[in-house]
N, C-alpha and C positions, 0 to 999 in steps of 0.2 A: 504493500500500500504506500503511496507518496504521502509523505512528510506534509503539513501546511505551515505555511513560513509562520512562525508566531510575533507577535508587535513586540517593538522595545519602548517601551515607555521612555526615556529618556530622547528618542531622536534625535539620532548624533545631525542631523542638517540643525535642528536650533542651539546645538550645543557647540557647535562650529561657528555659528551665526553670533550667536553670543560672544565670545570667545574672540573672534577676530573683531567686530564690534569695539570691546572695551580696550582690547590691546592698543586699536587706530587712533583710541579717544583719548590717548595718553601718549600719542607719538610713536608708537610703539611698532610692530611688525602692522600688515595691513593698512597703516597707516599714510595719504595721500600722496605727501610731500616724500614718504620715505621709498614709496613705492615707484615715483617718478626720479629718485636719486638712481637707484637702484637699476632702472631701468636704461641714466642717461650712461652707469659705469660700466654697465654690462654684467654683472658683478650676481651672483648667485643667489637667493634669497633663502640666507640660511635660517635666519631666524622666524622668517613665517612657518618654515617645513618644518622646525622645531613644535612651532604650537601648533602643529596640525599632528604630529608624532602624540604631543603632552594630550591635545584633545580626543586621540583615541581613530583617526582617520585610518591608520592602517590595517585596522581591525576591520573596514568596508571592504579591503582589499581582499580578505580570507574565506572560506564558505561557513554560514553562520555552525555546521555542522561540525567542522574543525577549531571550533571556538572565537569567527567572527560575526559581526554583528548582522542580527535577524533582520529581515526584508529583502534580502537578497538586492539583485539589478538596480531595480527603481530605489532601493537606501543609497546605494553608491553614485546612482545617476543624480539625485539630490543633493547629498554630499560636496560633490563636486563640482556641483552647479553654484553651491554656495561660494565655494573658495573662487569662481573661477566670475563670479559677481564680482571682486573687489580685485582678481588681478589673477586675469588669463595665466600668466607664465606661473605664477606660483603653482596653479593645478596642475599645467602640464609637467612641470619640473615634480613634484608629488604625486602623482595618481599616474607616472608611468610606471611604477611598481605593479598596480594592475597589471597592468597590460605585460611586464614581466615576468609576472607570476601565473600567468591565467591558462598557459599552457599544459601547466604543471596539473591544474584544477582539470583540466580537460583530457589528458592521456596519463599522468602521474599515476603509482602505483601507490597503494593506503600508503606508505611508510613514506617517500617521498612528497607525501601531498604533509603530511604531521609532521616532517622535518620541516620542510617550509611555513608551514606555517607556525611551528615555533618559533624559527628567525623574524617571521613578520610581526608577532604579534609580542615577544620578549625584548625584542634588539632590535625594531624597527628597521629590518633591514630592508636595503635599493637594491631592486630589481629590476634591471634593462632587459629590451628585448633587439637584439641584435639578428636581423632577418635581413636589410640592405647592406648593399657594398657600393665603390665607384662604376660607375656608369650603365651599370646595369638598370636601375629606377624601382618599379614595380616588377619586373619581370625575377621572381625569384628563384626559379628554373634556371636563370644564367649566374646562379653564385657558384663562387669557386673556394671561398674557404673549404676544406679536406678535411676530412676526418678518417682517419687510418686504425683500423686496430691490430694493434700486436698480438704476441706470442700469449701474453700476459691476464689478455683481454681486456687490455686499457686501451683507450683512445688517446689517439696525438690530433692536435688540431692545426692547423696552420692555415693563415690568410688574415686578411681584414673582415671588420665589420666598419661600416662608415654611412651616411650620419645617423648616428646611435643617440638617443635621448637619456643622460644619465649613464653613458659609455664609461664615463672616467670617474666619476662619483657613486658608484654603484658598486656593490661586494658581489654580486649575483649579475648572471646575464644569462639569458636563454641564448643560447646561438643555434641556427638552422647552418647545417654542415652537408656537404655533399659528402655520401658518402661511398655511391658507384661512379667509378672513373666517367662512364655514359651519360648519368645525370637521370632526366625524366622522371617526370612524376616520382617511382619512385624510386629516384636516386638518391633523394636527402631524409638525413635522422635531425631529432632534435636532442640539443645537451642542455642542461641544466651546470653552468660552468660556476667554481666557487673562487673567484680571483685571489682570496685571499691562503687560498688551500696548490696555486699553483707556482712552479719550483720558479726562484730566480733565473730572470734572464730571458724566459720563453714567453713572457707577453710583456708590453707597453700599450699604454694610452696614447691617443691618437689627439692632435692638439684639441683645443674648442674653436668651434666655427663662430666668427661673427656673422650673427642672422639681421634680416630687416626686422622681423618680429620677435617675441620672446627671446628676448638679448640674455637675460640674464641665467638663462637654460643651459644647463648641461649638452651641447650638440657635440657631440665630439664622436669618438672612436676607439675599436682595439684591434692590435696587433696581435696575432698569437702564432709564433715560430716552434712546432713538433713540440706542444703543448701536454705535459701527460695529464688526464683526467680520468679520474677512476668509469669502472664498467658501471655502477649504477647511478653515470651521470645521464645516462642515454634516458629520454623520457619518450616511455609508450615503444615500438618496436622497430628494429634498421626497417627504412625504407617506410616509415609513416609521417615522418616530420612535412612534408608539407598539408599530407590531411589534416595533420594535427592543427599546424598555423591557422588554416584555412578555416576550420572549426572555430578555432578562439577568435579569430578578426571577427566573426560573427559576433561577441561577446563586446569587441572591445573595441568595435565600429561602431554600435549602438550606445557605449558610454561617452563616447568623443561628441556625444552632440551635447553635453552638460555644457561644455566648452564654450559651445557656439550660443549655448542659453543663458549663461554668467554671462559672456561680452554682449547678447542682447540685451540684456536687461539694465546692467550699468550702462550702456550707450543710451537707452530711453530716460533712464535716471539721471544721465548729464542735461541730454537736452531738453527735459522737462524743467529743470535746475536753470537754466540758462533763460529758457522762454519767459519762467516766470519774472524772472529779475531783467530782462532786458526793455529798456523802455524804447517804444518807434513808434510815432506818429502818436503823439502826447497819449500813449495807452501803453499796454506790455505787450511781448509778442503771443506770450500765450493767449488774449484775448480775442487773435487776430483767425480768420476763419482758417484761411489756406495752413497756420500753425495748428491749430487744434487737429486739421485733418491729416497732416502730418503726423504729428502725435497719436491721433488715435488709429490710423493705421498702422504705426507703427509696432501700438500692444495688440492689434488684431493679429498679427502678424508673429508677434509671439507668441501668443494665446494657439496658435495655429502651429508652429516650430514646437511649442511645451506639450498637444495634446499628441504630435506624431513620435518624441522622444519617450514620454512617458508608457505609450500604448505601446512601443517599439521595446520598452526595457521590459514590459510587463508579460510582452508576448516570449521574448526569455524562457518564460517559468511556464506559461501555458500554452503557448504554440512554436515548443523548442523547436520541435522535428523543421519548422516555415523559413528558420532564421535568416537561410541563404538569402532568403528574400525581401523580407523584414528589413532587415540590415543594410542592405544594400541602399533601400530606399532612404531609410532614416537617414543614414553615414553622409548619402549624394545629396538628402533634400532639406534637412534641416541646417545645414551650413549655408545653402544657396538661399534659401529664406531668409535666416538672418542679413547673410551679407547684403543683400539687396535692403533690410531695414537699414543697416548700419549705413550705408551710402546715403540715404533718403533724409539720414538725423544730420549727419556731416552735413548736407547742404544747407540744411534747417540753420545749423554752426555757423556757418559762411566759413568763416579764415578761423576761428575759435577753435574749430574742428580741428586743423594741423597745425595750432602752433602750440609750442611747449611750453608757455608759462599762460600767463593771463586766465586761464578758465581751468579751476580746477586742475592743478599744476602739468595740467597736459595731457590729461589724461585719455580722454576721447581719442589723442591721437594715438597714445599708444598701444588701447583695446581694439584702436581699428588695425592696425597694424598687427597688432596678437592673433587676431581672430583670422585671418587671413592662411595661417601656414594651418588650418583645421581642418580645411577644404582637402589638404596633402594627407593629412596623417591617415595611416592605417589602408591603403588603398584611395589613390584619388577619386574626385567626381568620376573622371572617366572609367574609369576602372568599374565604379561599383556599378554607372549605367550599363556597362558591359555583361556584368553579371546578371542584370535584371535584363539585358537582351537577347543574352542563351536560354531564359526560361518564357520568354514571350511565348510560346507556341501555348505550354500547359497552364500560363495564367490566363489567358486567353479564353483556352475553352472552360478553365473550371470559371470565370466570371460570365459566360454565356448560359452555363445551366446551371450557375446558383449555388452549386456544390459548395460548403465548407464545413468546417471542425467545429460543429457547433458546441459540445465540451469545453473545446480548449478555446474559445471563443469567448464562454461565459465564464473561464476564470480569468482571461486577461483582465476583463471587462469590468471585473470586479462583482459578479452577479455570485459567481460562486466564490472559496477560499481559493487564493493565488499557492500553487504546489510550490518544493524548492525546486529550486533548478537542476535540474539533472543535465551536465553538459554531456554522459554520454549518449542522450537522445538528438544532438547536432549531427544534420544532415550536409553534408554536399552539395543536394539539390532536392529542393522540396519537394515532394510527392503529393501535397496535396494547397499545391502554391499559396496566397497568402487569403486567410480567411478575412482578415482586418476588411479587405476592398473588396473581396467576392460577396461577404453581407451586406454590403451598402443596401440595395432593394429593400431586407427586408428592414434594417434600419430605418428606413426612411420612411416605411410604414408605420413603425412605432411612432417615429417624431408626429406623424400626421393625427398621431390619436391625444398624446399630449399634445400638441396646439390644439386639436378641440374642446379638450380639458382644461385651458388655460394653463396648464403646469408650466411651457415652453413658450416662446414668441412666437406668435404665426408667421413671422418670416423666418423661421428656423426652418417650418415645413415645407418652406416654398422651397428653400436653399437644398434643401435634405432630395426633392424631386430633381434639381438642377444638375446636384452632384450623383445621383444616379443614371441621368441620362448621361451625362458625362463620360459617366465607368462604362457606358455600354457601349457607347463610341469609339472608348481607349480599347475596349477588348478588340473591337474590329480590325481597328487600325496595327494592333501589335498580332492579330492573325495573318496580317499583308505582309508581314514583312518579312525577311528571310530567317531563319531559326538560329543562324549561328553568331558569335559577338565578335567573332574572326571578318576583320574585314567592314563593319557592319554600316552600312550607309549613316550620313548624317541626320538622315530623317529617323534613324531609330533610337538615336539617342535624345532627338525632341520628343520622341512618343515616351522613351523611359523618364524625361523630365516630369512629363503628363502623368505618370503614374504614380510620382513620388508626389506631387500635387495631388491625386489621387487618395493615394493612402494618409497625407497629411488629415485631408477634407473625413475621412473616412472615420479616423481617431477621433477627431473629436465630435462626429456622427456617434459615431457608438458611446461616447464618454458624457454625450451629451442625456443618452437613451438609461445611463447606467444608475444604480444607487449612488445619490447625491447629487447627479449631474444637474439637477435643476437650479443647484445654488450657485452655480455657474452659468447659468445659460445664458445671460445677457452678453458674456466674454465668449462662447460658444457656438454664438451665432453670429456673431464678429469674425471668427476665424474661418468661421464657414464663408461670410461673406467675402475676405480676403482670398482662402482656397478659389470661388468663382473668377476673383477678379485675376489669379495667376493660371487660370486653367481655359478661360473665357476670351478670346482678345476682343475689345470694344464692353466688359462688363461694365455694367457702372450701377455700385449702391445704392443705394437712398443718400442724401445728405448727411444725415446725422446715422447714418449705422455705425459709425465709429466713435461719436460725440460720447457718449455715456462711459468709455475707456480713459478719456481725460481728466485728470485729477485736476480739481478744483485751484485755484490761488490757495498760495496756505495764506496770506493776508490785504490787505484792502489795497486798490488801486493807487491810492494817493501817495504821491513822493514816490514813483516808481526810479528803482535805482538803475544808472547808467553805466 
């Protein structure tokens, strides 16, 4: 019988919230000015990741089963949404341990997953994932780091890893190793490498890269020359390491949109900060119409980004077998959503927007610039449209006859208890494509019965019939089109755009249909409205479908400050 994740009362997202909060309010880590020093040295942010260690964050990183903290996905996607509110690089420089460890969680054997996780959870130990090298990019079929085993049944490893997040500062590295001369699928194992356990002289760190964005980040690299590393470093079996990766990106593609939902959310937060205090045309900007609809587009737009994250970490636990697909979408569509708010707030900025002192010590410019290398991480845009282009054929026809997991449906959804995650039900390629957007229909039935009831807006219901016809068109258009991502014309990566619009609009259809979703619905049929206007070309709103997203003046018009 599966496990039901149990609550923690304490919820480490308010206790992180809290915590960075009082620190900032005393100059301390997460603090404005110190964050934008920080950022202009390039310079490490040790003492945030310290009170993110004292706050207990590494424990989101372990399975609540190995003694980390209960909620699984959506606790850690929280979490890091939080840290990554007040400063992108801090998360990504911390919450690559994730992504380090997660392999381990997904092929690791019981005794290597409770070593690890004693290091994580005793000695807060850094975990990198070393998967890229020079010039190869994404393609991780053409890596050449070696892995040889001896007489002994050790492994020697030799090659680079480069650019590595947390490469040099990190005790721990997963590295994907070739380890048939040939290569192919499977040619590569994966190792669970412990830097601190290997002999003089057979590895060095690789410098650190100055980046545009997240400066103050660990980007660097490692060296490793016939490297010895014991036989039960190998995780899961010779010739699985790239299923294995493959598996976990699913995991840790769907966490990376925390990323893109922290620099959303502080980018709204500046420039609602700015509107309110700016005086033009003897008023503020915020009272000014084209500002309000800026703004309020803008939270529709998160509201829309938050319910495809949230329903994407949740589908994790109850529509594991889907992820290939899930993942994809969330990874390619919730970056592209934001960045396209974050662009809309800059202009809102004017010059405020890029310059480094004057408006909140520069801040804006540096979250837009953070948020930008998020799109890369874990598989690009392209990449995951590609992914969702090899399974066009079978999402296709399961969204023409309605077919999906209505089980694993109603625990995403919140109707049933959310299971724990069991990563050994991660698929390669989903068999039964993504439920999220093959229910739209009957979702949209439901909204239609709430707006009868008054529970819902009756332009939810209108929205919910729009975004159905929608899906029925998206399925058409991705039956036209050739089945494989080799090659795949440009028109099918506008359909797979469509689809991640899709499934955005889809989350918060179903979140809207869900226990509690009504106390949300005013933000829920905003993001529906946003989903039409990115899915629609020529949509256009009501005037005020965004209006009731803008926060008020916190004080009176008079003496507006210049």
């Amino acid at each position: 019988m599966t496990a039901v994740v149990p609550e923690w009362p304490a919820g480490l997202p308010a206790v992180l919230a809290d915590a960075m909060t009082a620190a900032a309010a005393t100059g301390g880590p997460f603090g404005v000015s110190r964050s934008a020093a920080l950022d202009a040295a390039e310079a490490f942010p040790e003492q945030e990741c310290a009170l993110l260690d004292a706050c207990g964050l590494p424990r989101a990183y372990v399975p609540a089963r190995l003694g980390g903290v209960p909620g699984g996905l959506p606790e850690l996607l929280h979490a890091l949404r939080e840290v990554a509110r007040r400063d992108v690089t801090v998360a990504v420089a911390h919450g690559k341990t994730f992504l380090g460890a997660v392999s381990t969680w997904v092929a690791g054997t019981e005794q290597q997953q409770r070593a690890l996780a004693r290091l994580l959870l005793d000695e807060n130990a850094v975990v990198a994932w070393g998967l890229t090298e020079r010039g190869i990019g994404s393609d991780l079929l053409a890596g050449s780091l070696t892995a040889v085993r001896g007489p002994d049944r050790e492994w020697r490893l030799t090659g680079e890893k480069w650019p590595i997040n947390n490469a040099t500062r990190g005790r721990l590295i997963s590295v994907l190793a070739r380890t048939d001369p040939a290569g192919g699928p499977r040619g590569f194992s994966l190792f669970l490498v412990d830097k601190s356990t290997l002999a003089e002289g057979t590895w060095q760190p690789l410098p650190k890269e100055p980046t545009h964005g997240i400066r103050g980040a660990d980007i660097s690299g490692l060296r490793l020359s016939d490297a010895p590393i014991p036989a039960d470093a190998l995780i899961g079996k010779v010739g699985d390491g790239l299923g294995t990766v493959l598996r976990a990106l699913q995991l840790t593609r769907t966490v990376c949109a925390a990323l893109s939902l922290g620099a959303g959310e502080h980018a709204l937060r500046l420039a609602h900060e700015f509107a309110a205090e700016r005086a033009l045309y003897d008023t503020r900007l915020l009272l000014l119409p084209l500002a309000r609809r800026v703004l309020g587009r803008a939270a529709a737009s998160l509201a829309l980004a938050d319910a495809a994250a949230l329903l994407g970490a949740r589908c994790a636990h109850g529509l594991t077998g889907e992820m290939s697909a899930v993942s994809a979408a969330v990874k390619a569509g919730v970056p592209w959503i934001v960045q396209q708010t974050i662009d809309d707030l800059a202009e809102l900025l004017g010059a405020r927007g890029f310059l480094t002192a004057h408006h909140a010590d520069g801040m804006f410019q540096k979250l837009e610039r953070d948020h930008r290398i998020v799109a890369v991480f874990d598989g690009s845009t392209a990449v995951n449209r590609s992914l969702l282009i090899s399974q066009f054929p079978l999402l296709a026809k399961l969204i023409r006859t309605g077919t999906y997991d209505a089980a694993g449906l109603a625990a995403t959804t919140g109707e049933t208890p959310l299971p724990e995650l069991e990563p050994a039900a991660l698929r390669l390629v989903s068999r039964t494509g993504c439920s999220v957007v093959q229910a739209v229909p009957e979702a949209a039935a439901r909204i239609a019965a709430l707006a009868g009831a008054g529970s819902v807006p009756p332009r939810a219901a209108a929205l919910a019939v729009l975004l159905s016809e929608q899906t029925v068109a998206l399925a058409r258009d991705m039956a036209e089109l050739p089945p494989s991502a080799r090659n795949a014309p440009a028109a099918a990566f506008a359909v797979a755009r469509r689809f991640e619009a899709c499934f955005a609009g889809a989350a918060a259809l179903h979140l809207l249909v869900a226990p509690g979703g009504t106390e949300s619905a005013v933000a829920l049929t905003a993001a529906l409205e946003r989903c039409m206007e990115l899915l629609v070309p020529g949509h256009r709103p009501p005037s005020d479908a965004y209006e009731p997203l803008v926060p008020p003046l916190a004080r009176p018009v008079e003496e507006p400050v210049r």
